[in-house]
Chimera marker file (.cmm) of the C-alpha trace (Angstrom):
<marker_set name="trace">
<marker id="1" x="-0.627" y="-2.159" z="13.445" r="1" g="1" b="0" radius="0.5"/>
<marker id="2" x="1.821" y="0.564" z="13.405" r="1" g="1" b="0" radius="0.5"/>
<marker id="3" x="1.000" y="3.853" z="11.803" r="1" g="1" b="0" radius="0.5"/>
<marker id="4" x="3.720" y="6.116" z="10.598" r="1" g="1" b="0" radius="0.5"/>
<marker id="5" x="2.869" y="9.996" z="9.305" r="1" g="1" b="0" radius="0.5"/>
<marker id="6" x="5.558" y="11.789" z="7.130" r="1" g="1" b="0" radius="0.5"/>
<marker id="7" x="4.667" y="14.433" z="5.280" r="1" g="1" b="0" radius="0.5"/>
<marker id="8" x="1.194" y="13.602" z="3.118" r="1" g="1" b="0" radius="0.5"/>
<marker id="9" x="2.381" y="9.751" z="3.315" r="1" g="1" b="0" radius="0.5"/>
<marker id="10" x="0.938" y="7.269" z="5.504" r="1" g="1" b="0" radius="0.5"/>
<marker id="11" x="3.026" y="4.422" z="6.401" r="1" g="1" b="0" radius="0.5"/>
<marker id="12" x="0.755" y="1.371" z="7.898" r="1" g="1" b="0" radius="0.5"/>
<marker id="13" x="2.903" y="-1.811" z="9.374" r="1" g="1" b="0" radius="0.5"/>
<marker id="14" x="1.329" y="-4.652" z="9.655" r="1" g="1" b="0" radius="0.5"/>
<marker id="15" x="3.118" y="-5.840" z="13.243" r="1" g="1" b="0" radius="0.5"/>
<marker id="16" x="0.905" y="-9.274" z="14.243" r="1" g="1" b="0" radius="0.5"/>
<marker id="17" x="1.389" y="-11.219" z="11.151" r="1" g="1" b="0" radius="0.5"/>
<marker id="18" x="-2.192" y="-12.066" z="10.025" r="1" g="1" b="0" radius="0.5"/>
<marker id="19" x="-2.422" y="-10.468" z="7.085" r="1" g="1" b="0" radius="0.5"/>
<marker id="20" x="-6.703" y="-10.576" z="7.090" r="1" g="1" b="0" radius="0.5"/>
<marker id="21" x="-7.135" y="-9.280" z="10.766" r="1" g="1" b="0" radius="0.5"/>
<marker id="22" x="-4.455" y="-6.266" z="9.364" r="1" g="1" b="0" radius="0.5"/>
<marker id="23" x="-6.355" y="-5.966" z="6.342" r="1" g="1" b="0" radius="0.5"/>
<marker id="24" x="-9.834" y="-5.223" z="8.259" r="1" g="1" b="0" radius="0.5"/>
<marker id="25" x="-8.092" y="-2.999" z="10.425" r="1" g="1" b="0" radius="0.5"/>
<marker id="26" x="-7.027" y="-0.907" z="7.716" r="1" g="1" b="0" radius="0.5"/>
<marker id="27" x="-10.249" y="-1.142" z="5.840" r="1" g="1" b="0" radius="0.5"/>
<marker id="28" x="-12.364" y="-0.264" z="8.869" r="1" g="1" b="0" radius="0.5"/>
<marker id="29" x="-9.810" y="2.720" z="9.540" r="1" g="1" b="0" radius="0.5"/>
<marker id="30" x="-9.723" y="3.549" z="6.219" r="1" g="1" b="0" radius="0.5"/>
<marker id="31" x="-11.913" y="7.186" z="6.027" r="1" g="1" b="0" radius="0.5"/>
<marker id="32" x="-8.891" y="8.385" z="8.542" r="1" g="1" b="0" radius="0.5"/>
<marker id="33" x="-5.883" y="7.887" z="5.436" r="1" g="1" b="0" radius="0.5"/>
<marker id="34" x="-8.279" y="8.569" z="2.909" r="1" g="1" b="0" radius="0.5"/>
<marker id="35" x="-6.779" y="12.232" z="1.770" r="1" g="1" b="0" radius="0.5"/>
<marker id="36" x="-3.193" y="10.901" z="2.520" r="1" g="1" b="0" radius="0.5"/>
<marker id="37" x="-0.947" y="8.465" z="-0.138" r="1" g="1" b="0" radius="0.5"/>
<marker id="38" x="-0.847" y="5.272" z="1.837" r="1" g="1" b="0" radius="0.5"/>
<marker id="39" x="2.018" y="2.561" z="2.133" r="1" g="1" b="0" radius="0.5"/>
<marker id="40" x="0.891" y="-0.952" z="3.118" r="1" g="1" b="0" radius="0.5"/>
<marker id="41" x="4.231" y="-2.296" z="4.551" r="1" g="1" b="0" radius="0.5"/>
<marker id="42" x="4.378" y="-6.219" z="5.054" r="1" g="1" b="0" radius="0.5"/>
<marker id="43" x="7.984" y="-6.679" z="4.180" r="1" g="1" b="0" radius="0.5"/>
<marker id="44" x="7.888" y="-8.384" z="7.880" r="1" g="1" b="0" radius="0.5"/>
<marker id="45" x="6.031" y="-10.870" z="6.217" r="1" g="1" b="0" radius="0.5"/>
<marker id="46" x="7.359" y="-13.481" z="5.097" r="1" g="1" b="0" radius="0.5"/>
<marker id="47" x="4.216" y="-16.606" z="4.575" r="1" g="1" b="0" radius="0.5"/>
<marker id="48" x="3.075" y="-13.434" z="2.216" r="1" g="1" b="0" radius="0.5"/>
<marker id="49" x="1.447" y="-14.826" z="-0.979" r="1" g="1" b="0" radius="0.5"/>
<marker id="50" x="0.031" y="-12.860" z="-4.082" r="1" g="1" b="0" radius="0.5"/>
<marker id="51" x="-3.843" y="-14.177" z="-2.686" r="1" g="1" b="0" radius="0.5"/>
<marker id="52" x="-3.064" y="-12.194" z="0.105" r="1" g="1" b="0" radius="0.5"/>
<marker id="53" x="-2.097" y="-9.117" z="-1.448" r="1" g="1" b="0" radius="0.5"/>
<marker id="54" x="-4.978" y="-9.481" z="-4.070" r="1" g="1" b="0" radius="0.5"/>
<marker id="55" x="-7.695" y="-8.985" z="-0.825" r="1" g="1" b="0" radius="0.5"/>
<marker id="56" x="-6.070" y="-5.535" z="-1.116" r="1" g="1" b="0" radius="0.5"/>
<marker id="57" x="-7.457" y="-4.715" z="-4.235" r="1" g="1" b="0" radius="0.5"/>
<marker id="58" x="-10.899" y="-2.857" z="-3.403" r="1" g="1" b="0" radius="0.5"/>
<marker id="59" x="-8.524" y="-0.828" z="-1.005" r="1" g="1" b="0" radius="0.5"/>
<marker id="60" x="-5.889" y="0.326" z="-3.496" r="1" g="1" b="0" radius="0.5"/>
<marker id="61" x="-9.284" y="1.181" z="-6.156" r="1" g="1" b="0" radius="0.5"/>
<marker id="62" x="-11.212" y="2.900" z="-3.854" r="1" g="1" b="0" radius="0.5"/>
<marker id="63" x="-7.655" y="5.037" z="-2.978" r="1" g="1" b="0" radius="0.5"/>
<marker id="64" x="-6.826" y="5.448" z="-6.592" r="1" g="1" b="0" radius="0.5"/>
<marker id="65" x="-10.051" y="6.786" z="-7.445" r="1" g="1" b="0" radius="0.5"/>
<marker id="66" x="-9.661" y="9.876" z="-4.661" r="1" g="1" b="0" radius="0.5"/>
<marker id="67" x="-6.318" y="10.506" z="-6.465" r="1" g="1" b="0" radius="0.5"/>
<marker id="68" x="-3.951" y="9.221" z="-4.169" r="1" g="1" b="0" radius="0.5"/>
<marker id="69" x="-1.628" y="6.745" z="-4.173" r="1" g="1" b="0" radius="0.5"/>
<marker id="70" x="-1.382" y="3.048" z="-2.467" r="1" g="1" b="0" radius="0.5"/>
<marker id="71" x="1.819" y="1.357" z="-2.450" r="1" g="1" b="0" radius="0.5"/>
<marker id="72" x="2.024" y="-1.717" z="-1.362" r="1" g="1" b="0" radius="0.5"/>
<marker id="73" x="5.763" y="-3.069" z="0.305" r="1" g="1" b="0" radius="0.5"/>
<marker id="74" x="6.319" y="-6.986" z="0.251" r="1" g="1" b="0" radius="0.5"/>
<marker id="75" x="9.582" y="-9.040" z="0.171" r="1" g="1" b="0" radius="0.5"/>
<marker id="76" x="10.137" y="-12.285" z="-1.523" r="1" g="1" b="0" radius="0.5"/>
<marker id="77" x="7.402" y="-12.232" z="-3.897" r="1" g="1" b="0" radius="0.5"/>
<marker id="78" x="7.574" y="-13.061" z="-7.549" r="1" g="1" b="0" radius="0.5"/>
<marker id="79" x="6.869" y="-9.259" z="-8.405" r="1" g="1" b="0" radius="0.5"/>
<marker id="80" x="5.499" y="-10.497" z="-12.272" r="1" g="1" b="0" radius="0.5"/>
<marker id="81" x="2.754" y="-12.934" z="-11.064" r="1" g="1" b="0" radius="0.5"/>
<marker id="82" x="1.305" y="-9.661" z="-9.094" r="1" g="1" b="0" radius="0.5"/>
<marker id="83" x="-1.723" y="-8.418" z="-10.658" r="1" g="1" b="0" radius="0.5"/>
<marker id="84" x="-0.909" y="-5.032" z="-12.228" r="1" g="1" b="0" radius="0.5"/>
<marker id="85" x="-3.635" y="-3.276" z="-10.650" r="1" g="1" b="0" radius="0.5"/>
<marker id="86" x="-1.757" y="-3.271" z="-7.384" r="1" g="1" b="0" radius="0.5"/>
<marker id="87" x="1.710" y="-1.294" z="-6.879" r="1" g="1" b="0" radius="0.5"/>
<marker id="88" x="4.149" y="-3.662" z="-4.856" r="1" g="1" b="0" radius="0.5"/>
<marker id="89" x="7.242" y="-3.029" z="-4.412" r="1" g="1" b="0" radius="0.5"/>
<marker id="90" x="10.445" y="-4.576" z="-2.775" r="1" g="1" b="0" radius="0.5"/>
<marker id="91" x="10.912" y="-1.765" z="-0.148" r="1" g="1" b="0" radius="0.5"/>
<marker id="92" x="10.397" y="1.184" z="1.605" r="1" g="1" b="0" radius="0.5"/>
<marker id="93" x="12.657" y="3.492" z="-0.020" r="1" g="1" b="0" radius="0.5"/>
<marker id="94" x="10.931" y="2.003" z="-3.607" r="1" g="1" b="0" radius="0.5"/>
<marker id="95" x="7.147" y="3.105" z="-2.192" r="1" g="1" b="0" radius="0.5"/>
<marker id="96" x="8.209" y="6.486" z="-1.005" r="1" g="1" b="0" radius="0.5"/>
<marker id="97" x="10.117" y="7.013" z="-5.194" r="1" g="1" b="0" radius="0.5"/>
<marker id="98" x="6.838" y="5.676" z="-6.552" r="1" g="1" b="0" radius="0.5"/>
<marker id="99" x="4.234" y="8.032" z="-4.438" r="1" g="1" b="0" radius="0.5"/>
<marker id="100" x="6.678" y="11.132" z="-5.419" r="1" g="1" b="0" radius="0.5"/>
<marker id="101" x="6.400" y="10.043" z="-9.613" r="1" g="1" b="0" radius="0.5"/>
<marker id="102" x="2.659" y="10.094" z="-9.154" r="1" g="1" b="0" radius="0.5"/>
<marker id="103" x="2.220" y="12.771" z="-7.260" r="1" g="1" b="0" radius="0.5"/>
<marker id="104" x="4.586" y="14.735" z="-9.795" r="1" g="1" b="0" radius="0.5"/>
<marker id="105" x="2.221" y="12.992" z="-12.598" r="1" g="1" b="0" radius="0.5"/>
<marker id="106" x="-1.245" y="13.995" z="-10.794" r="1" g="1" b="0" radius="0.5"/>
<marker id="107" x="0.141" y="17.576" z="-10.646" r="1" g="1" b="0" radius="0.5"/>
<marker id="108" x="1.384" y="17.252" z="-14.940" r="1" g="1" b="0" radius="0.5"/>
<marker id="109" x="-2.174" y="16.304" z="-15.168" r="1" g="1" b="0" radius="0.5"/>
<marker id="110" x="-1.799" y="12.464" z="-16.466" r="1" g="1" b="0" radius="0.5"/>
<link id1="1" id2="2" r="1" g="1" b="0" radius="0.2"/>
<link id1="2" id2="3" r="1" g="1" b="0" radius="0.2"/>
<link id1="3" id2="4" r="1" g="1" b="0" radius="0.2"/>
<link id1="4" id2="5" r="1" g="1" b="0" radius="0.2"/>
<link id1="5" id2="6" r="1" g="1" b="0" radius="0.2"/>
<link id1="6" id2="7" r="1" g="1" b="0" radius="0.2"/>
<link id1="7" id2="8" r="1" g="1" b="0" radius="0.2"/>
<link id1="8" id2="9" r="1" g="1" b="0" radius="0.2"/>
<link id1="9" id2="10" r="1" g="1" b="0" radius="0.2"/>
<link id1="10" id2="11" r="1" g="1" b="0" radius="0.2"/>
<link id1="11" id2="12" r="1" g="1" b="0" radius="0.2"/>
<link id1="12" id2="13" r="1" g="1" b="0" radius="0.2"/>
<link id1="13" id2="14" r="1" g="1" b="0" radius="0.2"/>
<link id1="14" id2="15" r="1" g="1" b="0" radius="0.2"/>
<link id1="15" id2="16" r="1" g="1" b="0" radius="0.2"/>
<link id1="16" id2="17" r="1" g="1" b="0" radius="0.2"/>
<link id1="17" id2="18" r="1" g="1" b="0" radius="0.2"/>
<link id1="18" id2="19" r="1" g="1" b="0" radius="0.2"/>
<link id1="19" id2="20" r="1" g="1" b="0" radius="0.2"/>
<link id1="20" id2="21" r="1" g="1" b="0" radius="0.2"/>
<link id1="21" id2="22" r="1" g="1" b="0" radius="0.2"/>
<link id1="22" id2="23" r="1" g="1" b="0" radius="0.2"/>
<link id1="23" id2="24" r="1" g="1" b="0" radius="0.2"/>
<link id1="24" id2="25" r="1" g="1" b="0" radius="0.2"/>
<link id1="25" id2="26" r="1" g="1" b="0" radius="0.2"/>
<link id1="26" id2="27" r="1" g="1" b="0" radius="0.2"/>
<link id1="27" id2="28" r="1" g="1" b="0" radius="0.2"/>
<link id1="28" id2="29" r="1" g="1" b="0" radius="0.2"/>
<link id1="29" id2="30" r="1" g="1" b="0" radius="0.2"/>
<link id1="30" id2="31" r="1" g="1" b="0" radius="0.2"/>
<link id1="31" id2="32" r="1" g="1" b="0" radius="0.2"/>
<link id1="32" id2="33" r="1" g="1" b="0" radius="0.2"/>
<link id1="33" id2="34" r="1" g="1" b="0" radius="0.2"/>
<link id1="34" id2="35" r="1" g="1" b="0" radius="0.2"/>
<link id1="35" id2="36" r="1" g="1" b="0" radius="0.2"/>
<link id1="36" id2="37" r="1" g="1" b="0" radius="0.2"/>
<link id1="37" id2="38" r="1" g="1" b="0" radius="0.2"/>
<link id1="38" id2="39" r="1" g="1" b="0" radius="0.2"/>
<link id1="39" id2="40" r="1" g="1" b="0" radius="0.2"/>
<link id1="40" id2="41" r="1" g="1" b="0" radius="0.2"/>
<link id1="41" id2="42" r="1" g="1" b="0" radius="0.2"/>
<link id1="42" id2="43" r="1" g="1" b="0" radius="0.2"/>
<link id1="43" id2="44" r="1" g="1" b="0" radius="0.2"/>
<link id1="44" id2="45" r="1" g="1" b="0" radius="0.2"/>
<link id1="45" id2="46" r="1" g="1" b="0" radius="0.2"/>
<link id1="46" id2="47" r="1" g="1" b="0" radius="0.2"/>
<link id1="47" id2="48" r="1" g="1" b="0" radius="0.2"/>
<link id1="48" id2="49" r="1" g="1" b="0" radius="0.2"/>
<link id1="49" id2="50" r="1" g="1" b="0" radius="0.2"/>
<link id1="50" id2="51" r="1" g="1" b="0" radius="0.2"/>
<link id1="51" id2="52" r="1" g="1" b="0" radius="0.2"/>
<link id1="52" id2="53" r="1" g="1" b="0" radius="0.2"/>
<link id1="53" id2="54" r="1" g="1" b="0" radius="0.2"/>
<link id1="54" id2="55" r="1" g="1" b="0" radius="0.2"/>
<link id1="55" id2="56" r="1" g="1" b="0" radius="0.2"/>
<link id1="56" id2="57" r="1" g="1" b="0" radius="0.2"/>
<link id1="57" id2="58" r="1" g="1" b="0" radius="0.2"/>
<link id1="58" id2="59" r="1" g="1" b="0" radius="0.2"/>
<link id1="59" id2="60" r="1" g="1" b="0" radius="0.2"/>
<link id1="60" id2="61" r="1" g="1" b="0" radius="0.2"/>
<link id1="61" id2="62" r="1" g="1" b="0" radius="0.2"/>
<link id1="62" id2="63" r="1" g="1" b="0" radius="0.2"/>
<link id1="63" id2="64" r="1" g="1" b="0" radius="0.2"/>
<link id1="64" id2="65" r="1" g="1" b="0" radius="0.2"/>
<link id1="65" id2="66" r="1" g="1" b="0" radius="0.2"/>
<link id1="66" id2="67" r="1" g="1" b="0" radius="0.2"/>
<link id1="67" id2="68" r="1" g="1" b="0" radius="0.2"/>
<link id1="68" id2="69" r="1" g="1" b="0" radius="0.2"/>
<link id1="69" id2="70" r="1" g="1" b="0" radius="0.2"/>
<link id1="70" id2="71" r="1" g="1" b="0" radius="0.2"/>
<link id1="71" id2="72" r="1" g="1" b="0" radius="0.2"/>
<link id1="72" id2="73" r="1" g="1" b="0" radius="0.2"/>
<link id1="73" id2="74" r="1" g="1" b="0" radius="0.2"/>
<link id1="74" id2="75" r="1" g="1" b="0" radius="0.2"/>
<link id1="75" id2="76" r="1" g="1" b="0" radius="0.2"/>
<link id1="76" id2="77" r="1" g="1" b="0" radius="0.2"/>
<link id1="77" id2="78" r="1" g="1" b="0" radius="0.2"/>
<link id1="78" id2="79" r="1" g="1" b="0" radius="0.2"/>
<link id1="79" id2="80" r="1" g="1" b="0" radius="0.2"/>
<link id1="80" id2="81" r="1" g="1" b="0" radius="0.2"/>
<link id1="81" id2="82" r="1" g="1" b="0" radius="0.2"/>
<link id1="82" id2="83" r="1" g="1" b="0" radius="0.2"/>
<link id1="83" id2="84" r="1" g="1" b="0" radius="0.2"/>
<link id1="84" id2="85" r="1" g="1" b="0" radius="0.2"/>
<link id1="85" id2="86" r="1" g="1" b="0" radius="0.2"/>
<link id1="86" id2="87" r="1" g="1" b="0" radius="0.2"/>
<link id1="87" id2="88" r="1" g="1" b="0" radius="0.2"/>
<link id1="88" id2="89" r="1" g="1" b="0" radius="0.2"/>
<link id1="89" id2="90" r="1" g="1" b="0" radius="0.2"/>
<link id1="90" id2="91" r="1" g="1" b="0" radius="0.2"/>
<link id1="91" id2="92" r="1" g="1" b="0" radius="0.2"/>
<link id1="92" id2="93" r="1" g="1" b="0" radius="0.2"/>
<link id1="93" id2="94" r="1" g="1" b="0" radius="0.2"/>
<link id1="94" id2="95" r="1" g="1" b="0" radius="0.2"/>
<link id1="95" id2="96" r="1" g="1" b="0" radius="0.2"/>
<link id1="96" id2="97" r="1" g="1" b="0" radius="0.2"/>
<link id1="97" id2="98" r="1" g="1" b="0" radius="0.2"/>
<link id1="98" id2="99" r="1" g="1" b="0" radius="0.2"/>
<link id1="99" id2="100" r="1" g="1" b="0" radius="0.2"/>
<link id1="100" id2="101" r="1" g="1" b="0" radius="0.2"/>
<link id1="101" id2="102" r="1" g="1" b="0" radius="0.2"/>
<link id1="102" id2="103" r="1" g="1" b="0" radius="0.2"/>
<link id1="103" id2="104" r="1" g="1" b="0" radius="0.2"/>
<link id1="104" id2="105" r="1" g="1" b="0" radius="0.2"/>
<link id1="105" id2="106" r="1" g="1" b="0" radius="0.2"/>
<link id1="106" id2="107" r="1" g="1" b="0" radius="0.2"/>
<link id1="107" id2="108" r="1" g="1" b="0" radius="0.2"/>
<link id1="108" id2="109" r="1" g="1" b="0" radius="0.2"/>
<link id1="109" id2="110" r="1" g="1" b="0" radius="0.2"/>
</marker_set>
């Protein structure tokens, strides 16, 4: 696990390749990125499947409630069988554009 600070964005790579020991890593680190936007990046990924990203779920609620966002970055997925409770997008440069819109949104007050 690779963790990246820039700014109030917290990049977390995933750099072993088992998506559910990552995932309990981040969960059980989770109260240190809690006031930061977070970016889940498993574009290194490639056995990724939309089961796997769904474990993410609680995560991305519980971060969503506080306010802040949770992007998650995965590569060959079919981006419309995603659940649309979860942001996923394509890459890096695509998370870091989203997190900006809602931050610009949270301060419009939508």
């Amino acid at each position: 696990m690779k963790v990246d600070q820039k700014g109030h964005t917290v990049t977390i790579k995933d750099t072993q390749g088992d998506v559910n020991a990552f995932l309990e890593k981040v969960t059980q680190q989770f109260k240190t990125f809690e006031k930061q936007n977070i970016i889940i990046d498993l574009s290194s990924d490639s056995k990724l499947s939309e089961n796997d990203l769904k474990a993410f779920l609680p995560l991305s609620k519980a971060h969503k409630k506080a306010k802040k966002s949770f992007v998650i970055v995965a590569s060959d997925l079919d981006f419309n069988a995603i659940s649309d409770k979860l942001v996923v997008v394509p890459s890096l440069l695509e998370a870091h554009d989203i997190i900006e819109m809602e931050e610009i949104e949270r301060d419009l007050g939508f």
